[in-house]
C-alpha positions in Angstrom: -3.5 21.8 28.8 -1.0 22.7 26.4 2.1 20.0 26.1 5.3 22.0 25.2 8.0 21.1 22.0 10.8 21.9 21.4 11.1 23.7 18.0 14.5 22.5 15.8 16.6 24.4 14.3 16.6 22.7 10.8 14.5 23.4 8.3 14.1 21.2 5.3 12.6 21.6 1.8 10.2 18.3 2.2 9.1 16.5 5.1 7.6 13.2 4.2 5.2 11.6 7.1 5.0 8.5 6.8 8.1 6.1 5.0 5.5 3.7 3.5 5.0 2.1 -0.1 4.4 5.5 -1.3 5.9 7.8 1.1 9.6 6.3 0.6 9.4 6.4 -3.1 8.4 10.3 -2.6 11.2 10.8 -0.4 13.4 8.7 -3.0 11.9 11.0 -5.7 12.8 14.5 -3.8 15.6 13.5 -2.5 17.0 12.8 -6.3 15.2 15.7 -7.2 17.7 18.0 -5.1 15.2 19.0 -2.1 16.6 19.0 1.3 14.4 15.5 2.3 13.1 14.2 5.9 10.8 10.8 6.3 9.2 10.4 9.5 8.6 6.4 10.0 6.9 5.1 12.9 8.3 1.9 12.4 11.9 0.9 12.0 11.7 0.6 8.3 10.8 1.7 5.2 8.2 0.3 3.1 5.1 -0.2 5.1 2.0 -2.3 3.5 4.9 -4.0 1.1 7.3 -4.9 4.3 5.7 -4.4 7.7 2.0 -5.5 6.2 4.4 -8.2 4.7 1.6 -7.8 1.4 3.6 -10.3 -1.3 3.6 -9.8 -4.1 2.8 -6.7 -6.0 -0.6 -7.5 -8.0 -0.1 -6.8 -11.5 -0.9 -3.8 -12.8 -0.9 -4.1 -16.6 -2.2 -3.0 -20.3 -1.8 -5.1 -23.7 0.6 -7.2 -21.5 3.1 -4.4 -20.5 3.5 -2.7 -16.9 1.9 0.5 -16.1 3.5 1.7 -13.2 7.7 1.9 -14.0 10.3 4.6 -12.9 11.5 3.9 -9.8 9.1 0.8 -9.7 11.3 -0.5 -12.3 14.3 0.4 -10.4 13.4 -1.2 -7.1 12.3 -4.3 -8.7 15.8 -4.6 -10.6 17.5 -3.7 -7.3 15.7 -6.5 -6.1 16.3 -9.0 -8.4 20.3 -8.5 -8.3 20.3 -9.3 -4.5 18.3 -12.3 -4.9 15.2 -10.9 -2.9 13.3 -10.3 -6.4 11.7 -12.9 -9.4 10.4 -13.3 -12.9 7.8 -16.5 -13.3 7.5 -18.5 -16.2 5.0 -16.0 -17.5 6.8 -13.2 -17.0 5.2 -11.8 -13.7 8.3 -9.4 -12.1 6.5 -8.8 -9.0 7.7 -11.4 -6.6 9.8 -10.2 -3.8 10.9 -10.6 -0.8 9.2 -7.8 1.8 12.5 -8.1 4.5 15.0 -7.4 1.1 12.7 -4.9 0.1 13.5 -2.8 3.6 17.3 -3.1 2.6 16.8 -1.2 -0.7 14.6 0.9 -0.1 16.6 2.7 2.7 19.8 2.5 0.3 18.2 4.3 -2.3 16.8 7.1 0.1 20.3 7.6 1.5 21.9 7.4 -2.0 20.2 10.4 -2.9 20.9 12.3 0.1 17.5 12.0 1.8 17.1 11.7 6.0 15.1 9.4 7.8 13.9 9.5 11.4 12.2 6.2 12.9 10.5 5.2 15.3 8.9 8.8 15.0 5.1 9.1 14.9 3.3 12.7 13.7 1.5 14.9 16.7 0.0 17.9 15.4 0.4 20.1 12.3 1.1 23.7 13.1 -0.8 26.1 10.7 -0.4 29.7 9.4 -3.8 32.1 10.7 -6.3 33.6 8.5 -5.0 33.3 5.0 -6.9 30.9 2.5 -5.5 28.0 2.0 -3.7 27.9 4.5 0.0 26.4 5.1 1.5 24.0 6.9 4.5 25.8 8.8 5.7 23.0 11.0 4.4 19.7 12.0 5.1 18.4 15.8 6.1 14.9 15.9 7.1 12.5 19.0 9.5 10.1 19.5 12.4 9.2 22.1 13.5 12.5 22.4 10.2 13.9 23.0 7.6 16.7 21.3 9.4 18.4 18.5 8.5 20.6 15.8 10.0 20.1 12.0 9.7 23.2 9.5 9.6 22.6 5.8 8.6 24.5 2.6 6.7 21.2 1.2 5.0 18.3 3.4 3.5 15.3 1.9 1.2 13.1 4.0 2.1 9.2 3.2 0.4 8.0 6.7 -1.8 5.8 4.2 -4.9 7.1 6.5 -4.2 10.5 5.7 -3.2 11.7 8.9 -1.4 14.9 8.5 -4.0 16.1 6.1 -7.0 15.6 8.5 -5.4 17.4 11.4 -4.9 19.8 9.1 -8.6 20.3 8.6 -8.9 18.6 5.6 -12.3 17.0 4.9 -12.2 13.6 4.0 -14.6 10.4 3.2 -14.0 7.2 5.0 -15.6 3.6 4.2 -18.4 2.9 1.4 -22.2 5.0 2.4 -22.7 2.9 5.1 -19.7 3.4 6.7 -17.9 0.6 6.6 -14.4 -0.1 5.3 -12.6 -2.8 3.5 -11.7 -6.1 5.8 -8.3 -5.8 7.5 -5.8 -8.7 7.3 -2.7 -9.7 9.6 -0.3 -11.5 7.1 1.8 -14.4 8.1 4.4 -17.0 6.9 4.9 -20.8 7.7 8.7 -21.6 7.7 9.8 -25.2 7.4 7.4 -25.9 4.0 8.8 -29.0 2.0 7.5 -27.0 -1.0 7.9 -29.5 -3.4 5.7 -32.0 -1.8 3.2 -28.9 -1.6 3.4 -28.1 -4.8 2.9 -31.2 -5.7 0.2 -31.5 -3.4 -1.7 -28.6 -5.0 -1.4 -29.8 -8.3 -2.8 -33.6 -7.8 -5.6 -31.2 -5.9 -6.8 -28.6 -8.8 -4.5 -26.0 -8.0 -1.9 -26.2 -10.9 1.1 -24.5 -10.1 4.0 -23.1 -12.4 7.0 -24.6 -10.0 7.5 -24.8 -6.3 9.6 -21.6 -6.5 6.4 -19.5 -7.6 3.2 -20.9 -5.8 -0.1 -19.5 -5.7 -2.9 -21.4 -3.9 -6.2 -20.3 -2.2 -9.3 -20.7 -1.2 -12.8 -18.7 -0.7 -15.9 -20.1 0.2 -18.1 -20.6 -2.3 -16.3 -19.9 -5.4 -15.0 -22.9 -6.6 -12.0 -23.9 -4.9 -10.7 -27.3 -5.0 -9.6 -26.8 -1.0 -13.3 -26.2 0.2 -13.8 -30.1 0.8 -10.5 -29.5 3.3 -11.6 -26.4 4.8 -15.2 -28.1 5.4 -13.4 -30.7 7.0 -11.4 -28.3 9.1 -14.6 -26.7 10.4 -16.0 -29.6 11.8 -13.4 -30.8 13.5 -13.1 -27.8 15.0 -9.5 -26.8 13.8 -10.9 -23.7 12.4 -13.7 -21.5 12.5 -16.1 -20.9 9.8 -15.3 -17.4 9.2 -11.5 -18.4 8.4 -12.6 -19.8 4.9 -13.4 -16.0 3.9 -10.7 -16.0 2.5 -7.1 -17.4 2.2 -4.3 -17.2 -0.4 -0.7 -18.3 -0.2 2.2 -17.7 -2.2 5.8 -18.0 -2.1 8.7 -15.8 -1.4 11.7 -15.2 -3.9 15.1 -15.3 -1.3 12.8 -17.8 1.1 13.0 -21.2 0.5 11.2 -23.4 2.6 8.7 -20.6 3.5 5.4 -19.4 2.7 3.7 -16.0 3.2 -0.1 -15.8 3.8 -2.8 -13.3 2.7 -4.6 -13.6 5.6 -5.9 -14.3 8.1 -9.4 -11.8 7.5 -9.7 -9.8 10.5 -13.3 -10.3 12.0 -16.0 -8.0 10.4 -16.6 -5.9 13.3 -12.8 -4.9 13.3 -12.9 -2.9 9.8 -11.4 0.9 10.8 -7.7 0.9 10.4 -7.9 4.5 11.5 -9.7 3.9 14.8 -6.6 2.9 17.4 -8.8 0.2 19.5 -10.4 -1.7 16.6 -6.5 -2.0 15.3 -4.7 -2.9 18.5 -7.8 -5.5 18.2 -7.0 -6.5 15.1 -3.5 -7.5 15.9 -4.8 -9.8 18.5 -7.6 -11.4 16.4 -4.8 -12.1 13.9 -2.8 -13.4 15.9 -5.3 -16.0 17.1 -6.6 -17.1 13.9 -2.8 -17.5 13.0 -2.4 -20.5 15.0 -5.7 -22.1 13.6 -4.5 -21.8 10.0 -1.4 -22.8 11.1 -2.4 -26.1 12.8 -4.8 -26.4 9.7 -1.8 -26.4 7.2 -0.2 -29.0 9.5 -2.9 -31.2 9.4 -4.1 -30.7 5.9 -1.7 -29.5 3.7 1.2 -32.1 2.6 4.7 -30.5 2.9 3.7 -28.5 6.0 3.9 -31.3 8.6 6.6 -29.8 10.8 6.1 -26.2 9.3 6.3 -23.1 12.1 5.3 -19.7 12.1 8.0 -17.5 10.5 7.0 -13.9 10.5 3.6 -12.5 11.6 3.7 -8.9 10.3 4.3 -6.1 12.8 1.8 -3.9 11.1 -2.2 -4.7 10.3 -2.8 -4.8 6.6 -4.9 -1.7 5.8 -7.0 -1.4 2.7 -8.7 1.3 3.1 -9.4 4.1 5.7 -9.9 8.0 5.3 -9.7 9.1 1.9 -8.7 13.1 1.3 -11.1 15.4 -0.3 -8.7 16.6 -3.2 -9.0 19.0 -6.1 -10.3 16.1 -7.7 -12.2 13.1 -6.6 -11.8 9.9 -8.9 -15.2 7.8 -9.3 -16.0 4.4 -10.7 -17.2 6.0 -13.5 -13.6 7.6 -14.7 -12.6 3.8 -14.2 -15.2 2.0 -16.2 -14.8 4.8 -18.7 -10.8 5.0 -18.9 -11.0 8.5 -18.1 -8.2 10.4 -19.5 -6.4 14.1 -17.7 -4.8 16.4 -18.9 -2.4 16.4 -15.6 -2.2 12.2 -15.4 0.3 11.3 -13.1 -0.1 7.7 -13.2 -1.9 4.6 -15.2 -4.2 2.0 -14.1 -5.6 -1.0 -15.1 -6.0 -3.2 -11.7 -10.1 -4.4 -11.1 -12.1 -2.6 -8.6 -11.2 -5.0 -5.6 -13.4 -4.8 -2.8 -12.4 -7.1 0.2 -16.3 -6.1 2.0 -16.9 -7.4 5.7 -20.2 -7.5 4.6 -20.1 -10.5 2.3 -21.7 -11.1 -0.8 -21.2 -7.2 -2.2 -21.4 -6.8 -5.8 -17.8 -5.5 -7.2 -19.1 -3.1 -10.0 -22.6 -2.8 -11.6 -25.0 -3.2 -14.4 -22.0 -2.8 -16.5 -19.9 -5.3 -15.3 -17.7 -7.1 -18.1 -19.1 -4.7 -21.2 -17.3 -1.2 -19.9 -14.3 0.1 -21.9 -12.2 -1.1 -19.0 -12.3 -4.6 -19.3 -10.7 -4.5 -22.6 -6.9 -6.1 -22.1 -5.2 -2.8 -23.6 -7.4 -0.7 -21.5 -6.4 1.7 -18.7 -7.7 5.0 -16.4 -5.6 7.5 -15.4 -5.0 9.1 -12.4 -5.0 12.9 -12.0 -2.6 15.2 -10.0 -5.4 17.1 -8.6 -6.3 13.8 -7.1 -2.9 14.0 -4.5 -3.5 18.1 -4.2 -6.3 18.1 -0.8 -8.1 21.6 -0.7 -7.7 24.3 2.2 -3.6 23.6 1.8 -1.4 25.3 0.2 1.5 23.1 0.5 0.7 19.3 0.9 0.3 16.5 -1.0 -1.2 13.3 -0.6 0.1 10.3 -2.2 -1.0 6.9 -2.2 -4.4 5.0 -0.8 -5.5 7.9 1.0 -5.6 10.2 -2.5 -9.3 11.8 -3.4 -11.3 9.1 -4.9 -14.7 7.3 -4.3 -14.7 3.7 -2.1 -14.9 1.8 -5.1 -12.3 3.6 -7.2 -9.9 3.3 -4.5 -10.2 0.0 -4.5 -8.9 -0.3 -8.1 -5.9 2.1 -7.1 -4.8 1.6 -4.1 -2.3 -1.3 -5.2 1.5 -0.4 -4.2 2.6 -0.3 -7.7 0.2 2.7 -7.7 1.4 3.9 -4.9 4.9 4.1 -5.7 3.9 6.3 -8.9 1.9 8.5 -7.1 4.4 9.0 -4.6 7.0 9.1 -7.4 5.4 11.9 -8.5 4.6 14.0 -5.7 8.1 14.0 -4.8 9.4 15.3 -7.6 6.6 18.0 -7.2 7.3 18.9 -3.6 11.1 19.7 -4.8 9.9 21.9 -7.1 7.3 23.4 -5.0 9.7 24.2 -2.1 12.6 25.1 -4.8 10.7 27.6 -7.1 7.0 28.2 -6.0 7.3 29.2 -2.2 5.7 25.6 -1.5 2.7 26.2 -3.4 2.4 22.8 -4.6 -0.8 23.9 -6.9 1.7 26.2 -8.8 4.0 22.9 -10.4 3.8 23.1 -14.2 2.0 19.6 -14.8 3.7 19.5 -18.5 6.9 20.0 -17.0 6.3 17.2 -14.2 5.0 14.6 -17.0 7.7 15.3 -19.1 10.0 14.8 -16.1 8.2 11.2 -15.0 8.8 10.1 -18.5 12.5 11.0 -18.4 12.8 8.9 -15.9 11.1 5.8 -17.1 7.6 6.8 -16.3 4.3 5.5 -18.1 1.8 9.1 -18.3 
C-alpha cells in the first residue's frame, strides 16, 4: 500500500529537519546566509535537548580558560543574558540559562533572518533521484495536521539528533558502543517552591560548597564520594527510593527562576537505552515520570529548603545522548581526541572529556592512557572535521550535531550543545552556498572559504 501526498508548490533552498540545538542554529545560519530556509519541528519549539530535554546548563567547553565554541553561541548566550533568562557565576561560567527563555530567542533570531518554521511537523520518507551515484534528495514527505506532503529543496540537513533523514536515505550508520548498547537516557525535571537559600546553605554545612544560591550545583553518584550518599542510603531503606535512583543525580539552578531547581535526572532504567527505538522511548517517559515523584518526595524529606517544593516542569522530550551515528566522509575516533587531531577542513573545536553515561555500570571512560594523552593538557583541544557532517551515498545533505560520523566514545566528547550549535552553525552556512552556487552538492563548498566565513562571524576554527 502506497499512502498518497500532496506535493507543494514551494520550493526552498534548505530544508532543515529537525529545529533542535543544532538544527535551529543551521537554519539561523542559512537563513542569515541568504538561502530560502524551512525547519521542520515536531515539537512546538525550537531548541530541543537544550529546551524540551530541559538539559541546563551548557557544560563548558573550554581551552587555556577561553570558550571554544562562539559565533552565534556567543550571540544567543548575550541574547540571553539581556532578557534575564541568561548568567555569569563568580568564576566566569556564561552557560547558565533558562531552557523556556531559550525557546523565545531562538525563534526570534530564525525569523529575524527571514527563515520559516513548521511545527508540530514530523519527517515521513525522503524521496530520492534513481540510478545516479550519490544520489540526491529531491523532496522529503513530512506529516502533520494537514496531512502527507512533500517539501523540495536544493540543500537538506538532517538535525533529527538520531539521524533520521539520513538513514531513510540509505545511509549506513553505527549505533551504541560493540555491544550494542547506547548511553543511559534521562527525563529532566524541576522542583518549584525551593527556599534556596536554606538549600544552599544546607549543601554547604553538608560538603557541597556552593558559590551563591543563585548558581547551585549539587549531586550525587554512588560510590564516588558524595557527601549525600549517607542520605540516599537512608532513602533506600526506607523505601522512598529505589537503589538504582542513586545512579546518578545532579541539580542545579536556573537563571530567570527563582525558587526553582532543574534536575539531571532521573536515569532511565538500563534496559530502556535506544532513543531511536519508539517503544523503549514512549517507556522511558513513563519510567521517568515515576521515578520523578520518588526524588521528589526524597527532596521533601531530605533536602532542607524543599519542604513544600512541587514539581515544576517535567520535560516533554526524553533526554537522548546517543543513538544512530552517520557513516560520514570521515569518522572521528578516540584516538583524534586523545591526540588533538588537527583538519585541514575544522569546522569546530573541542575540549569537553569523553563522557560516557553507560547502563552498564562501572565502564572505564578512556584507556591505558588516561590522564598522560595530549588532551588532558588545559590549553588542549581536537577538532572536528567537515567531512565528519558530509554522510556518503548523498549528494546533498548534511548532518549536524550528535548524530555526525564519529566512534561511541568520541561522540561522547562532542555531542555537547555548544558543539552542536557550531556544527550546525556551520552546515548552514554550507547548505546556502551549496543550494546558491554548487547545484546542492554540498561536497563542492570551498572549506577555506567556509572557515574564513565562521571566523568572520566570531567563530573559533
Amino acid at each position: 500500500m502506497t499512502l498518497p501526498y500532496q506535493h507543494l508548490p514551494q520550493t526552498w533552498d534548505v530544508i532543515v529537519a529537525g529545529g533542535g540545538t543544532a538544527g535551529a542554529i543551521a537554519g539561523i545560519a542559512a537563513a542569515r546566509a541568504g538561502a530560502r530556509v524551512l525547519v521542520i519541528e515536531a515539537l512546538g519549539s525550537l531548541g530541543g535537548t537544550g529546551t524540551n530535554a530541559w538539559v541546563t546548563p551548557l557544560m563548558r567547553n573550554v581551552s587555556a580558560g577561553e570558550n571554544l565554541n562562539r559565533g552565534l553561541t556567543d550571540e544567543l548566550k548575550a541574547r540571553m543574558l539581556a532578557r534575564g533568562d541568561g548568567a555569569v557565576d563568580p568564576n566566569g561560567n556564561d552557560n547558565w540559562f533558562n531552557p523556556e527563555g531559550m525557546k523565545f530567542v531562538l525563534e526570534q533570531m530564525l525569523l529575524e533572518a527571514g527563515g520559516e518554521v513548521l511545527y508540530h511537523t514530523h519527517i515521513v520518507q525522503p524521496l530520492l533521484t534513481k540510478g545516479e551515484k550519490p544520489r540526491q534528495i529531491e523532496a522529503l514527505v513530512i506529516h502533520n495536521k494537514g496531512g502527507l506532503q512533500a517539501l523540495s529543496a536544493a540543500v537538506f540537513i538532517d538535525a533529527t539528533g538520531d539521524a533520521d533523514l539520513a538513514t531513510r536515505a540509505g545511509v549506513p550508520f553505527h549505533a551504541g558502543d560493540e555491544d550494542g548498547i547506547h548511553q543511559a537516557m534521562s527525563l529532566r525535571f524541576t522542583l518549584a517552591g525551593v527556599d534556596t537559600a536554606r538549600l544552599c546553605a544546607f549543601l554547604n554545612s553538608n560538603g557541597q560548597g556552593q558559590t551563591g544560591e543563585n548558581f547551585m550545583h549539587f549531586w550525587m553518584v554512588w560510590g564516588k564520594n558524595s557527601t549525600l550518599e549517607p542520605l540516599f542510603r537512608q532513602a533506600v531503606a526506607g523505601g522512598v527510593l529505589l537503589e538504582r535512583d542513586g545512579d546518578y543525580f545532579q541539580g542545579f539552578s536556573i537563571p530567570g527562576r527563582p525558587g526553582e531547581i532543574s534536575f539531571n535526572c532521573p536515569r532511565i532504567r538500563a534496559d530502556l537505552h535506544d532513543g531511536a527505538d519508539p517503544w523503549q522511548l514512549s517507556a522511558a517517559q513513563v519510567d521517568g515520570r515515576e521515578a520523578i515523584d520518588r526524588l521528589t518526595a526524597f527532596c521533601r524529606a531530605y533536602l532542607s529548603g524543599c519542604e513544600t517544593a512541587f514539581i515544576g516542569v517535567v520535560a516533554p522530550m526524553v533526554g537522548v545522548r546517543e543513538s544512530r551515528r552517520i557513516v560520514g566522509e570521515y569518522t572521528l575516533t578516540l584516538a583524534d581526541i586523545l591526540d588533538c587531531a588537527r583538519f585541514p577542513d575544522s569546522i569546530c573545536r573541542n575540549h569537553y572529556p569523553v563522557d560516557i553515561h553507560s547502563v552498564k555500570g562501572g565502564a572505564k571512560l578512556l584507556h591505558e592512557r588516561d590522564g598522560t594523552a595530549p588532551y588532558f593538557a588545559k590549553d588542549a583541544y581536537h577538532e572536528i572535521p567537515y567531512r565528519a557532517i558530509v554522510p556518503v551515498g548523498i549528494s546533498n545533505l548534511l548532518v549536524p550535531g550528535r548524530a555526525a560520523s564519529s566512534s561511541f566514545e568520541a561522540q561522547s566528547a562532542i555531542r555537547v550543545q555548544q558543539n552542536c550549535h557550531s556544527m550546525g552553525e556551520a552546515a548552514g552556512i554550507a547548505a546556502a552556498w551549496a543550494a546558491r552556487e554548487h547545484g546542492g552538492a554540498v561536497r563542492g563548498v570551498k572549506i577555506d572559504a567556509l572557515q574564513a566565513e565562521l571566523r568572520r562571524l566570531g567563530g573559533n576554527v
